[in-house]
Backbone bond lengths (Angstrom), bond angles and torsions (degrees), N, CA, C in turn:
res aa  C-N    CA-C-N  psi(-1)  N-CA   C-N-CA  omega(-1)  CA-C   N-CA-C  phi
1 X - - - 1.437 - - 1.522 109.19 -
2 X 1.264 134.24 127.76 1.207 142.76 -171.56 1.610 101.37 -91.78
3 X 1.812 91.02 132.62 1.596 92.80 174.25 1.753 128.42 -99.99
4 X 1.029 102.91 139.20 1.441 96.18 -167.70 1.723 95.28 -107.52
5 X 1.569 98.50 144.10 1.700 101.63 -176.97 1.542 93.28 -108.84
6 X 1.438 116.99 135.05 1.162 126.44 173.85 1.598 115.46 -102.25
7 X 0.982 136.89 -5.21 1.590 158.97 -139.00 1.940 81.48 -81.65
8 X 1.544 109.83 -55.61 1.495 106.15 -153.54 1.591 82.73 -70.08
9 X 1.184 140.58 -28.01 1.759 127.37 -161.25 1.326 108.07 -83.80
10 X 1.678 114.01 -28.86 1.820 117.18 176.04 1.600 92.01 -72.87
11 X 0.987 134.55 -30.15 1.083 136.73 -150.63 1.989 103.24 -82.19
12 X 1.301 96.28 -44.82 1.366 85.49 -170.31 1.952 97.30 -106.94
13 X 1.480 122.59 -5.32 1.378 93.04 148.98 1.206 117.59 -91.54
14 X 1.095 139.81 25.22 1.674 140.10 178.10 1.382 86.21 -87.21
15 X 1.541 127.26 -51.06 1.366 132.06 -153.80 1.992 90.12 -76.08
16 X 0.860 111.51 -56.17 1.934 123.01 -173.92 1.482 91.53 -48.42
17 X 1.526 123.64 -55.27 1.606 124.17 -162.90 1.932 91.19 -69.73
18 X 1.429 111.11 -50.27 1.843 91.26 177.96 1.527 129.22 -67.30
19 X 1.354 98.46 -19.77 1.623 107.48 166.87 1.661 120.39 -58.43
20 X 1.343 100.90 -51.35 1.487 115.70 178.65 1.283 102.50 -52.03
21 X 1.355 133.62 -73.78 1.522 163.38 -176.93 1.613 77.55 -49.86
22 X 1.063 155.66 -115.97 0.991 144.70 -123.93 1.706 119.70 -81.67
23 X 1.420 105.97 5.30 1.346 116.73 162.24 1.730 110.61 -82.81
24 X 1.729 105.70 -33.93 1.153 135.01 -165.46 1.646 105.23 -46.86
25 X 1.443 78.97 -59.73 1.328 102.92 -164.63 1.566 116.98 -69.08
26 X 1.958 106.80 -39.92 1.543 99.55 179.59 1.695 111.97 -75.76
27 X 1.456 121.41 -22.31 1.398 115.77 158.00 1.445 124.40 -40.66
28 X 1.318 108.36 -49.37 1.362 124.53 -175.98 1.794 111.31 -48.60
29 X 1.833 98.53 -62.20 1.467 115.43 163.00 0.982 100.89 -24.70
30 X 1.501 131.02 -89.18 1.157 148.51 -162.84 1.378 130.56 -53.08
31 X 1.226 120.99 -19.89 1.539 146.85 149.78 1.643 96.57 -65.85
32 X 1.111 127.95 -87.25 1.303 132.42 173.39 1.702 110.20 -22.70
33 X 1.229 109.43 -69.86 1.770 95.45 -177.78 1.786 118.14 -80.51
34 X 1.667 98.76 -2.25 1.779 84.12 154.24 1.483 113.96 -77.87
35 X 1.131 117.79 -35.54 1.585 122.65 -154.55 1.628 89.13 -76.17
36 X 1.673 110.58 -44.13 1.589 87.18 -167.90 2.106 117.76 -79.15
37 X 1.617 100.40 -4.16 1.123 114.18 -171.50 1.653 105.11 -80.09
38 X 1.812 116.07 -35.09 1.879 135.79 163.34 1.508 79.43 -57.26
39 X 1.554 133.96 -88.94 1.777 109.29 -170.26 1.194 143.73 -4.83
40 X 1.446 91.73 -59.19 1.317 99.86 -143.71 1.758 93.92 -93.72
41 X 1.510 106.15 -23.75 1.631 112.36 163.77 1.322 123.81 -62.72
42 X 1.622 116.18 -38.54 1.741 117.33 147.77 1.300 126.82 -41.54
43 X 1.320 102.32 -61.42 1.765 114.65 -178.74 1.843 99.73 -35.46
44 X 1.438 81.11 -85.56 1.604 102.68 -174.37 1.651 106.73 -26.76
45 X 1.107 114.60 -52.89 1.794 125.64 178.08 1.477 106.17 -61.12
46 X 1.100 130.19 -43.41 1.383 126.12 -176.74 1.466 108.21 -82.82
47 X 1.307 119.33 -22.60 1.710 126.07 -177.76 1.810 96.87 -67.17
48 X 1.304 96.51 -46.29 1.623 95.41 -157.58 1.847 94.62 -84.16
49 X 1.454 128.76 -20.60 1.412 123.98 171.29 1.456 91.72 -51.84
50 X 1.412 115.89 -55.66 1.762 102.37 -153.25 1.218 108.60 -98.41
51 X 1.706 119.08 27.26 1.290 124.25 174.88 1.727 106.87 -99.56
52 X 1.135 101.09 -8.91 1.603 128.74 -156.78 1.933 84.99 -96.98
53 X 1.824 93.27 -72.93 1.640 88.04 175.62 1.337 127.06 -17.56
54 X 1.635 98.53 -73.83 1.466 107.49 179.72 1.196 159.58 -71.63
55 X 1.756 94.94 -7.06 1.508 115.03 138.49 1.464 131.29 -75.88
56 X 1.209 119.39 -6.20 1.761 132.65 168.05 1.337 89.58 -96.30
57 X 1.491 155.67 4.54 1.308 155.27 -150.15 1.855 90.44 -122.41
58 X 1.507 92.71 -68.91 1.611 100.43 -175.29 1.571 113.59 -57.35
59 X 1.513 101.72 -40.15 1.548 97.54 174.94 1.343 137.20 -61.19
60 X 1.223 92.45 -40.28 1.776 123.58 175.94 2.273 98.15 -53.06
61 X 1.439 98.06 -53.83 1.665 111.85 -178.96 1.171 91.13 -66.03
62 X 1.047 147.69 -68.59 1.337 134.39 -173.09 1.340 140.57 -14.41
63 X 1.359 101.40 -75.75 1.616 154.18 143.63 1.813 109.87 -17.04
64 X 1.739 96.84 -62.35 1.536 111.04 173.87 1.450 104.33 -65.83
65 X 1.365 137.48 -35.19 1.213 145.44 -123.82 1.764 68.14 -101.24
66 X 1.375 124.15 -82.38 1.470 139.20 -160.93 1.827 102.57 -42.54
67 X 1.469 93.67 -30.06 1.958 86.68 173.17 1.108 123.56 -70.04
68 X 1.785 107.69 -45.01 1.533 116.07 -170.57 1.307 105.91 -58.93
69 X 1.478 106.14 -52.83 1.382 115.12 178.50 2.124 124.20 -47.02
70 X 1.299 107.39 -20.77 1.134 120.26 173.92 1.088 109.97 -92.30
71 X 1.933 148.02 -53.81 1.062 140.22 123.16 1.421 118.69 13.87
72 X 1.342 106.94 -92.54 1.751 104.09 167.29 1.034 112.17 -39.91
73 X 1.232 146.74 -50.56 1.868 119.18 -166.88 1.415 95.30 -93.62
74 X 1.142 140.22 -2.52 1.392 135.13 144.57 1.489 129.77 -45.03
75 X 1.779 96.17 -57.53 1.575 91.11 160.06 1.055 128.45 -72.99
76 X 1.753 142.95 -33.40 1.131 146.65 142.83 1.291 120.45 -20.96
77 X 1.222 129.83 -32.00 1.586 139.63 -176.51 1.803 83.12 -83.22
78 X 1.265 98.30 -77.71 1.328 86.92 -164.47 1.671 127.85 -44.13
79 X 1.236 99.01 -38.65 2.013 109.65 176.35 1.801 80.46 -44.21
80 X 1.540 123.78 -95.89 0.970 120.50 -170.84 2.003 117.64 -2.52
81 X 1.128 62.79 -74.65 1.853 78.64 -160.54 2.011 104.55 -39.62
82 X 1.088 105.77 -55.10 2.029 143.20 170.98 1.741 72.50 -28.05
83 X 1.461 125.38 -77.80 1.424 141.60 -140.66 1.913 95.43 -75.61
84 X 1.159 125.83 -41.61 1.522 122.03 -158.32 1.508 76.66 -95.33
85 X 1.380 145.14 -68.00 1.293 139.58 178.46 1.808 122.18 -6.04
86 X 1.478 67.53 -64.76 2.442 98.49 163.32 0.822 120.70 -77.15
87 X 1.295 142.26 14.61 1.622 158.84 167.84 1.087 89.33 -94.80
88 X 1.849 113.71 -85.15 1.509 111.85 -155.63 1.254 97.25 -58.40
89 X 1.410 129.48 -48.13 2.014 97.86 -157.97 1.432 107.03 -71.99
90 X 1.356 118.36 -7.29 1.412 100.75 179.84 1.671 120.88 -71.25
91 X 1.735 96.38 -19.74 1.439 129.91 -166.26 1.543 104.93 -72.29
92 X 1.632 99.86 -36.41 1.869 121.47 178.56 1.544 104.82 -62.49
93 X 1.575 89.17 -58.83 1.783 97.42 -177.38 1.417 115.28 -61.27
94 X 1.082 124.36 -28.18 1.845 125.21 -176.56 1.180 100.01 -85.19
95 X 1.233 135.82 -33.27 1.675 128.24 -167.49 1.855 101.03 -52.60
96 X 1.132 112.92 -74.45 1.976 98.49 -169.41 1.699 104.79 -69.79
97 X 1.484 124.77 3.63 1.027 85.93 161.75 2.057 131.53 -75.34
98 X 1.538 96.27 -34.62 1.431 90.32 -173.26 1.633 115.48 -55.75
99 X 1.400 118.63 -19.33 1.747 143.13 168.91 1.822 80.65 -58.21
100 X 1.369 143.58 -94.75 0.804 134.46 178.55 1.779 144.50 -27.95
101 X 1.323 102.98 -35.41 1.151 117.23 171.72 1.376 125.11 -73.01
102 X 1.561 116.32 -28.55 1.335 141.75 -175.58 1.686 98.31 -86.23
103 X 0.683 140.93 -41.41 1.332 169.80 -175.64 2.062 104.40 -68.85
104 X 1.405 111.21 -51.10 1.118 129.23 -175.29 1.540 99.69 -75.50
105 X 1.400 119.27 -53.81 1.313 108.77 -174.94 1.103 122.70 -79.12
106 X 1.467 127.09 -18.32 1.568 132.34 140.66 1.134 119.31 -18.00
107 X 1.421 132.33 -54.53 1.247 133.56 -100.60 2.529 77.60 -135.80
108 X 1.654 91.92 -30.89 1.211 75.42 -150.82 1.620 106.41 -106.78
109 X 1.776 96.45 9.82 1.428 116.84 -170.55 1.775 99.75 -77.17
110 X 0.941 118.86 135.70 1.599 133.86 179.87 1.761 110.76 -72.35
111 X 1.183 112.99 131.40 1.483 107.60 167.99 1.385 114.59 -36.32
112 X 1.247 158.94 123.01 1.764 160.06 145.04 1.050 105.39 134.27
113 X 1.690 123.93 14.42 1.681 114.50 -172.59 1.499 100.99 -122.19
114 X 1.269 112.25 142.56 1.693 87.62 -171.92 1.956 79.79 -144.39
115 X 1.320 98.36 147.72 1.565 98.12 178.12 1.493 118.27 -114.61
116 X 1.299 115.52 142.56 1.409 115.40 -170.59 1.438 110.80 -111.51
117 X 1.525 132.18 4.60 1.139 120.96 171.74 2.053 104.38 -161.97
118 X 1.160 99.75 133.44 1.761 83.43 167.69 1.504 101.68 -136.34
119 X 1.553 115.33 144.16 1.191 127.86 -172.68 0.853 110.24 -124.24
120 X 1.747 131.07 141.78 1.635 126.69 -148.27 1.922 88.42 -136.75
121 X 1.016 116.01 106.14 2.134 131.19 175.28 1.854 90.57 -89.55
122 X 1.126 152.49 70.29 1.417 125.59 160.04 1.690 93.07 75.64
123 X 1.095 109.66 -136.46 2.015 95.03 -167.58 1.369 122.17 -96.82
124 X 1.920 85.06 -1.31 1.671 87.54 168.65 1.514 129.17 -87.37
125 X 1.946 112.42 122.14 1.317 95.32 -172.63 1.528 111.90 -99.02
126 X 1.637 132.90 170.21 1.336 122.21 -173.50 1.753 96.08 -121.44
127 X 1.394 131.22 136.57 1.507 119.31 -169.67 1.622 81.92 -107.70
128 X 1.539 106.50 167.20 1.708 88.55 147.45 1.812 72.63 -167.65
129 X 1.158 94.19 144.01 1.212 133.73 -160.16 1.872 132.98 -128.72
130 X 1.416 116.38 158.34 1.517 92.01 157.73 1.791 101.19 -147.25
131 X 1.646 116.15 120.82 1.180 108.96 -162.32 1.633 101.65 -99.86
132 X 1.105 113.39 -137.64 1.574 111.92 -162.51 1.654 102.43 -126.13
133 X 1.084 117.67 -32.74 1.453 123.27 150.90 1.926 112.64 -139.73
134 X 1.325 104.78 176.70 1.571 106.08 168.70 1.618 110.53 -63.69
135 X 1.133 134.55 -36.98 1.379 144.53 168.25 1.572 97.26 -33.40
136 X 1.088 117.82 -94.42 1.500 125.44 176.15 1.521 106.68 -12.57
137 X 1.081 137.13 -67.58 1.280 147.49 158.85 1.315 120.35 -25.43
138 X 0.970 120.50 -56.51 1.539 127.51 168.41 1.272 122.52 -64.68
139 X 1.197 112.74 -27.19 1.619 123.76 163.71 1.583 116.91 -86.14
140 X 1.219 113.75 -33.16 1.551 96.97 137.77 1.239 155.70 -30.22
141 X 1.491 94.45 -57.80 1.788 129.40 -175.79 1.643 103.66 -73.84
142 X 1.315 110.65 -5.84 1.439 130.65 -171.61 1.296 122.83 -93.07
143 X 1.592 91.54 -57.21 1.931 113.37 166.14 1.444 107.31 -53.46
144 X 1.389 97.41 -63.69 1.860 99.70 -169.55 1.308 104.42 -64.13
145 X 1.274 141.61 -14.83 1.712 139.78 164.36 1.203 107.38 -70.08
146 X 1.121 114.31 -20.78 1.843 119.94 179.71 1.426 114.02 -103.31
147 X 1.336 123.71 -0.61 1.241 139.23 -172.33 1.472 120.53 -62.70
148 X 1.438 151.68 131.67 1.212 141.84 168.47 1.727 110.41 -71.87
149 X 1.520 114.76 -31.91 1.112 131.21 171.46 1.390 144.84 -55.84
150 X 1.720 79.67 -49.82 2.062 123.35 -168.68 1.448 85.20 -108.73
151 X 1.301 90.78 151.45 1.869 131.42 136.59 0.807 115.66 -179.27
152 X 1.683 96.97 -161.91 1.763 110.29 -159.54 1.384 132.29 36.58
153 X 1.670 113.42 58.83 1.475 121.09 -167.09 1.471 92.66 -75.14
154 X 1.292 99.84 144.31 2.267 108.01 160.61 1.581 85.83 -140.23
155 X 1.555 89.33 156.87 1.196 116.75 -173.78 1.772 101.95 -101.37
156 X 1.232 111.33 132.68 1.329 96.16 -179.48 1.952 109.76 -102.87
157 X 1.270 100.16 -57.07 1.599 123.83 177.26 1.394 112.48 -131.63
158 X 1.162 133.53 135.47 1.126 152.48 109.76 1.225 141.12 -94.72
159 X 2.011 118.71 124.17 1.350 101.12 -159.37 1.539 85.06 -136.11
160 X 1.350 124.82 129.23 1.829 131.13 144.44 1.505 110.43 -82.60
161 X 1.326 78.43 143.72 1.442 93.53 -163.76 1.794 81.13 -100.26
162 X 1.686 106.32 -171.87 1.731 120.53 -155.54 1.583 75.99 -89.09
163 X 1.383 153.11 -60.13 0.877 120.27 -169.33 1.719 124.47 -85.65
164 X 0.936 105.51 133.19 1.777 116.89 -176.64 1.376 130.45 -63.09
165 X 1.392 101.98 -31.70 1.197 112.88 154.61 1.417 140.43 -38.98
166 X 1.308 100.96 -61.12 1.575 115.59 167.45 1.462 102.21 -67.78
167 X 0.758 141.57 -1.62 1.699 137.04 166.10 1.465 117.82 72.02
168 X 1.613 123.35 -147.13 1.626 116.01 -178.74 1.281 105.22 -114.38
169 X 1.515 123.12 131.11 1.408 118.36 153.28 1.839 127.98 -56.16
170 X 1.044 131.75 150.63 1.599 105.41 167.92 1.919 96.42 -159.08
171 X 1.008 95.13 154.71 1.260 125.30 176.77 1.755 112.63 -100.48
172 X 1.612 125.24 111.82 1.574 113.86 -168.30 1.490 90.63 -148.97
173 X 1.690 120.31 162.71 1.519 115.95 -133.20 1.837 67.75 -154.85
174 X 1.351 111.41 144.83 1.162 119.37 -179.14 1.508 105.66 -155.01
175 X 1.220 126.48 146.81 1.939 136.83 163.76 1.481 108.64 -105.28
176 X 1.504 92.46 119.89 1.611 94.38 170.72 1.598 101.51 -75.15
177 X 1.381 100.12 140.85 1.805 111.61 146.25 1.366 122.97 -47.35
178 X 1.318 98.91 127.04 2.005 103.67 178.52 1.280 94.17 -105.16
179 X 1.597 104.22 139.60 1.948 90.14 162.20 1.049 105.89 102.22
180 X 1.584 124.45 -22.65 1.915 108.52 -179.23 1.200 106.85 -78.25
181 X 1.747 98.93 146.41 1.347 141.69 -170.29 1.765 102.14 -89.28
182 X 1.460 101.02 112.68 1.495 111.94 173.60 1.879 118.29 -52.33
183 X 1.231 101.78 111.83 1.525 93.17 163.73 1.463 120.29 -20.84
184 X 1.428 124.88 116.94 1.789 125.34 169.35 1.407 93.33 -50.83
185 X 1.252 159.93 -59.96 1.225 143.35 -149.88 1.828 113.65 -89.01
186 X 1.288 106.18 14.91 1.740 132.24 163.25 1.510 87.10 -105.66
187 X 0.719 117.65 -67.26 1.934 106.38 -163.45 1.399 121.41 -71.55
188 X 1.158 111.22 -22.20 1.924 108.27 161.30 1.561 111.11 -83.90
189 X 1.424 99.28 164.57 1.449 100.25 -148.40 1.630 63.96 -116.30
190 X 1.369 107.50 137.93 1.764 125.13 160.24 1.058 115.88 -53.47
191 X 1.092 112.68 135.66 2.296 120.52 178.81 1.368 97.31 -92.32
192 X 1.379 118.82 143.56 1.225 136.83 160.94 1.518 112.01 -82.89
193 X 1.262 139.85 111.86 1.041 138.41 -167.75 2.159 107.02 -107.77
194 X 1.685 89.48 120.23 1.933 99.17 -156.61 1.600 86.93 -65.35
195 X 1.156 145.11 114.40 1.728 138.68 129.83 1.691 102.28 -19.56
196 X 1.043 111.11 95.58 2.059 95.81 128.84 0.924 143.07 -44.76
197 X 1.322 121.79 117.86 1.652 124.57 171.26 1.443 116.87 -70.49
């Protein structure tokens, strides 16, 4: 029986089977560092898309930032303006009162009192006066308590002197009314009514 040695045929497909396998394998590599090299070319592409975003992001904030910011001194202008607006009309509305107030204490001063000085603090006014007795005074302090104009009379001083004649000096402290509403028959203007002949 003739022997046949097989040793050289394991031998050189052992070598064919590591060839394969090790072709196998550097394909594989090579599959592997394309696919991770397509990655990493996505990555990179999508990094710089949303690098792009977020500088159209910051700009965009920016942009908003420069409005709000204009907005605000917009409303600031306006608060201003809202505030001097409310100055003058308050300035409109106070003008006939002091016409009124002058007018009020006319009106509410008692025969024998005669005043020699009035001093105006904001709505507080100061009279000072010299009446004909303290009585007179009190009927003052009475009017201006009854006043649409006046209130809150205080008495500060009253002094008679030894002769009686000359009567009492006094010192009296009064708050104008803020806010009163003109009689409707002050604020319509009178009709002239034409006669027929």
């Amino acid at each position: 029986m003739p022997r046949i040695n097989l040793l050289p045929w394991r031998d050189e497909e052992r070598k064919e089977r590591k060839l394969k396998f090790l072709v196998a394998l550097g394909g594989s590599a090579v599959a592997a560092c394309l696919v991770a090299f397509v990655g990493y070319l996505m990555m990179d592409s999508m990094v710089s898309a949303q690098d792009a975003r977020n500088a159209r992001l910051k700009e965009e904030i920016a942009e908003l930032d420069k409005q709000i910011e204009k907005i605000n001194s917009l409303e600031a202008d306006k608060a201003r303006f809202i505030a001097r607006m409310d100055v003058i009309e308050k300035l409109q509305r106070s003008r006939p009162e002091i016409v009124h107030v002058f007018d009020e204490i006319v009106k509410q001063l008692p025969d024998g009192v005669y005043l020699t000085a009035i001093t105006q603090t904001g709505t507080r006014l100061k009279f000072e006066g010299v009446a004909q007795s303290s009585t007179r005074v009190s009927t003052f302090m009475r009017n201006i308590d009854g006043s649409s104009y006046l209130k809150n009379p205080e008495l500060e001083v009253v002094q008679t002197k030894g002769n009686s004649d000359t009567g009492a000096s006094f010192i009296l402290f009064a708050d104008q009314a803020v806010g009163v509403e003109e009689p409707e028959a002050a604020k319509k203007p009178k009709r002239r009514v034409a006669s027929g002949g």
